[in-house]
N, C-alpha and C positions, 0 to 999 in steps of 0.2 A: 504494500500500500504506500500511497505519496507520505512523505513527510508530514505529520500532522502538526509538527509545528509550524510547516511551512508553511501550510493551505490555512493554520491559524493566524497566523503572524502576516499575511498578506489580507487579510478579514478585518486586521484592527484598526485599518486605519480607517477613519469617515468617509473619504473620499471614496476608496477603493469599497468601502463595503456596500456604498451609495451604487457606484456600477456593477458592481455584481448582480445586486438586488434586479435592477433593469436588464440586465445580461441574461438573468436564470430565465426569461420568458422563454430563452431556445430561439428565438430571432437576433438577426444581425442587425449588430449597431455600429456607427462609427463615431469615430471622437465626437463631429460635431452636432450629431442628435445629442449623445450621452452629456455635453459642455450646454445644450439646452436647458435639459432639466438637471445639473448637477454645476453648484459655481464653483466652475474651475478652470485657468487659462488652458488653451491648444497643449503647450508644451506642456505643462501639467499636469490635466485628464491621459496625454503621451506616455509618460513618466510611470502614472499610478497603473496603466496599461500592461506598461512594460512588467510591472510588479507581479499582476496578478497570470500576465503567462509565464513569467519564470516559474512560479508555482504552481502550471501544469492546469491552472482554473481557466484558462480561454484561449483561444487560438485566434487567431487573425488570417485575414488574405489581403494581399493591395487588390483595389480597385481604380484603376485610375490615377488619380492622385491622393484618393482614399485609401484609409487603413479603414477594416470593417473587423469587427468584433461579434464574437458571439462563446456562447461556451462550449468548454473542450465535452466534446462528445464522447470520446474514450475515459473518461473518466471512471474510476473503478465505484461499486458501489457505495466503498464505504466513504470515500471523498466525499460523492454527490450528497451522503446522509450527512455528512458535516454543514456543509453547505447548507444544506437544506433547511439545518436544524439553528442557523446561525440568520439567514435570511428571515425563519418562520418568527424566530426571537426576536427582531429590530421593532421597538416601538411604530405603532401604526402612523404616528407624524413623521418619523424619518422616512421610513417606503415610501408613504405619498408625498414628502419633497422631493425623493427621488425619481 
């Protein structure tokens, strides 16, 4: 199984746990839907991106001059229950800012 501190440790931060939450729908996002409903600069939303695939939690393709995000689909089960159980947790005013 992934590092569960890893897939924890990339969860803590607001920002990232913000896109996740909008990511787990299983559709693709790109930076600048996700920089709509989440305040955060380009380079930034970039950055906390970056974080959340190191950790094996989303995958990307270019489009264009787009990066598009979505979640990693391989994910093993017991990730996804982390996740799962970390999103379901997040007070219902953080999900709907996010």
């Amino acid at each position: 199984m992934q590092d569960v501190v890893a897939i924890l440790s990339a969860l803590a931060e607001p920002t990232r746990l913000a896109a996740i939450s909008l990511l787990w729908d299983g559709d693709e996002h790109c930076v600048c839907e996700l920089m709509k409903k989440i305040p955060a600069s380009q380079s930034r939303m970039s950055r906390h991106m970056l974080a959340l695939k190191v950790a094996g939690l989303v995958i990307d393709r270019r489009d264009a001059q787009w990066v598009r995000y979505r979640r990693n689909p391989k994910l093993p089960p017991e990730a996804v229950a982390i996740v799962d159980a970390v999103v379901a947790a997040m007070p219902r005013s953080e999900a709907e800012a996010a």
